[in-house]
C-alpha positions in Angstrom: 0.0 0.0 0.0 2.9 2.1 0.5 3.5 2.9 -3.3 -0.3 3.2 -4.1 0.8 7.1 -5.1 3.8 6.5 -6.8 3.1 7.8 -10.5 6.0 5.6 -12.0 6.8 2.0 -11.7 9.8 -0.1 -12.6 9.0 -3.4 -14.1 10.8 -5.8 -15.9 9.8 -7.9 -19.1 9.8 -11.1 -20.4 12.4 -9.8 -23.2 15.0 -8.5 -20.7 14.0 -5.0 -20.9 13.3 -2.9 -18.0 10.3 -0.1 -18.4 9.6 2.6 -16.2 6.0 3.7 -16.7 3.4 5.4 -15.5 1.2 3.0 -12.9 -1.6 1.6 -13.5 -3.0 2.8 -10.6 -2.7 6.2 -11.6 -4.4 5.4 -15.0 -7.4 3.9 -12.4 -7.2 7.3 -10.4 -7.2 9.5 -13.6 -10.2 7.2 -14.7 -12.2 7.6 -11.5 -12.0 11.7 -11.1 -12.3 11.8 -15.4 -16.1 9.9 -14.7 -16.7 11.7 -11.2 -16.5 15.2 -13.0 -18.1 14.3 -16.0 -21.2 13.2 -13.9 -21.4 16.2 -11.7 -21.1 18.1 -14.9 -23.6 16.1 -16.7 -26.4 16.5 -13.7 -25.2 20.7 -13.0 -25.0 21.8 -16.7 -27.1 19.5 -18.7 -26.2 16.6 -21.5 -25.5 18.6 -24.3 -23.9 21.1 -22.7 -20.8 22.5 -24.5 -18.6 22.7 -21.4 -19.6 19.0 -21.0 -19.0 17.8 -24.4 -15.6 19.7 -24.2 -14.5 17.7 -21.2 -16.1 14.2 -22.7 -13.8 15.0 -25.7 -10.9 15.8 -23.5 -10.7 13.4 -20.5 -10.5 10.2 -22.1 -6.9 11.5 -22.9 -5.4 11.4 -19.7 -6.2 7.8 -19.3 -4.6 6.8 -22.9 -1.8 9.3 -22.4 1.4 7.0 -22.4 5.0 7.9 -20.7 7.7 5.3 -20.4 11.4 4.9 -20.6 12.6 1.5 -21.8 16.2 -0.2 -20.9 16.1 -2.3 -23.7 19.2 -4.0 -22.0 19.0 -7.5 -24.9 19.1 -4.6 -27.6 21.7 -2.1 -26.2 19.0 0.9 -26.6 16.9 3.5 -24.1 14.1 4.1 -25.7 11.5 6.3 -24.7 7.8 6.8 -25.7 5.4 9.5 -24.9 2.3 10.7 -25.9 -1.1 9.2 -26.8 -1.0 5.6 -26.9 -1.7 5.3 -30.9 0.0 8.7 -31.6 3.2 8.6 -29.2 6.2 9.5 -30.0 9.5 7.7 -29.5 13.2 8.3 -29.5 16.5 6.6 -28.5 20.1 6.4 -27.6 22.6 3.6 -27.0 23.1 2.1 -23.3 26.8 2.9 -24.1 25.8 6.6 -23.5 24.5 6.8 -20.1 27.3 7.1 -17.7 25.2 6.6 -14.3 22.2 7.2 -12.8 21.2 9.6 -10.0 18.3 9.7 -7.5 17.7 12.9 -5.0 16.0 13.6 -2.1 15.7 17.1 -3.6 15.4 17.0 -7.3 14.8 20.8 -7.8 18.2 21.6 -6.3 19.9 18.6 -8.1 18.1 19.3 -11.7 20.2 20.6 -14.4 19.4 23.9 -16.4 20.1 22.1 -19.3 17.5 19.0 -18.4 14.7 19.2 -20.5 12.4 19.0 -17.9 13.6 22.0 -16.4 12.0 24.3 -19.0 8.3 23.1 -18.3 7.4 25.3 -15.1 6.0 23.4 -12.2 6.7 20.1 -12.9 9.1 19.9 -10.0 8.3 21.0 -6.7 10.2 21.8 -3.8 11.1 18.4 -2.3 10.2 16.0 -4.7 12.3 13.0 -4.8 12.9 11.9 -8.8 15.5 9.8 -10.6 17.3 11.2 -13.2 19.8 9.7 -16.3 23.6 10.9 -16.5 25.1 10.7 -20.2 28.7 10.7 -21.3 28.9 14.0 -22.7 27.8 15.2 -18.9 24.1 16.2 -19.8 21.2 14.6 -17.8 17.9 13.6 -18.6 15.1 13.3 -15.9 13.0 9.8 -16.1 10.6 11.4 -13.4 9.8 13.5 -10.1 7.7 12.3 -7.1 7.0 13.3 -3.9 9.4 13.1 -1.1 8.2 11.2 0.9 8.5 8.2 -2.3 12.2 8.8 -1.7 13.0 5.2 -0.3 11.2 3.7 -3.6 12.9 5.7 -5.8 16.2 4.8 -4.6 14.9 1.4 -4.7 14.1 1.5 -8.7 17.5 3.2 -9.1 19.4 1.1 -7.9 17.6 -2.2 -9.3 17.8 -0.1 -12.8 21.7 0.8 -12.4 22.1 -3.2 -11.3 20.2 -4.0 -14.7 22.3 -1.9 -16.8 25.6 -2.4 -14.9 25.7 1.3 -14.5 27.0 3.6 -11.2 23.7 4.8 -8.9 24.5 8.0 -7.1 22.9 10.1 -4.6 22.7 13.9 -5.3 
């Protein structure tokens, strides 16, 4: 019950790859609130309502959105895929590329100015734990941020991950 809240999980597949993905939990919790509001909005404004076809149209998306990193460890390759299930996106880079991995207590303190997650404002809070990707060429890339108190489980998937990929985990 302890990681009911955590938004990412590690897992790993029958292939030998390692994904960390948003929880299906979370997909259950976006799912609930997406229904919840719809029916107060349904019974306040009305079924046709504009407001309420806008957020019918809308909603579904945060349950087919899709964010994972995969440690295609059989392959050599991280991969990762974003966007709406049918639609995402995907890029990739070599395993050879990623130097370590790093986990903090305090990610906005430890977050790079160059990280792309770093430009999107409000993403990271002040104490939120999160687990981030060194590369070779000293640039890092941020797999994801959660709340502090998640701290222990992130170190947990960090390590597991750097074990998976024979890579350094470090604290920052």
């Amino acid at each position: 019950m302890k990681n009911l809240f955590l938004m990412y999980t590690l897992s790993r597949k029958k292939d030998g790859a390692m994904h960390v993905a948003m929880s299906n939990k979370i997909r259950l919790v976006y799912l609930a609130l997406s229904t919840a509001l719809l029916v107060v909005l349904w019974r306040v404004l009305g079924a046709w309502h504009p407001l309420l076809i806008a957020f019918m149209v809308v909603l579904p998306f945060t349950v087919i959105a899709e964010d994972r990193w995969i440690f295609d460890i059989p392959h050599g390759y991280l991969r990762r895929r974003f966007g709406l299930i049918m639609f995402a996106k995907t890029w990739h880079l070599p395993l050879e590329e990623i130097a370590g991995l790093e986990y903090s207590k305090d990610l906005a303190a430890a977050i790079d100015q160059a990280d792309p997650l770093n430009r999107i404002y409000g993403t990271v809070g002040h104490k939120d734990a999160g687990l981030r990707i060194r590369l070779m060429d000293g640039r890092s890339l941020t797999l994801f941020a959660a709340a502090g108190k998640h701290f222990p489980l992130v170190k947990d998937q960090a390590l597991t991950l750097a074990e998976a990929i024979n890579r350094p985990a470090t604290e920052v």
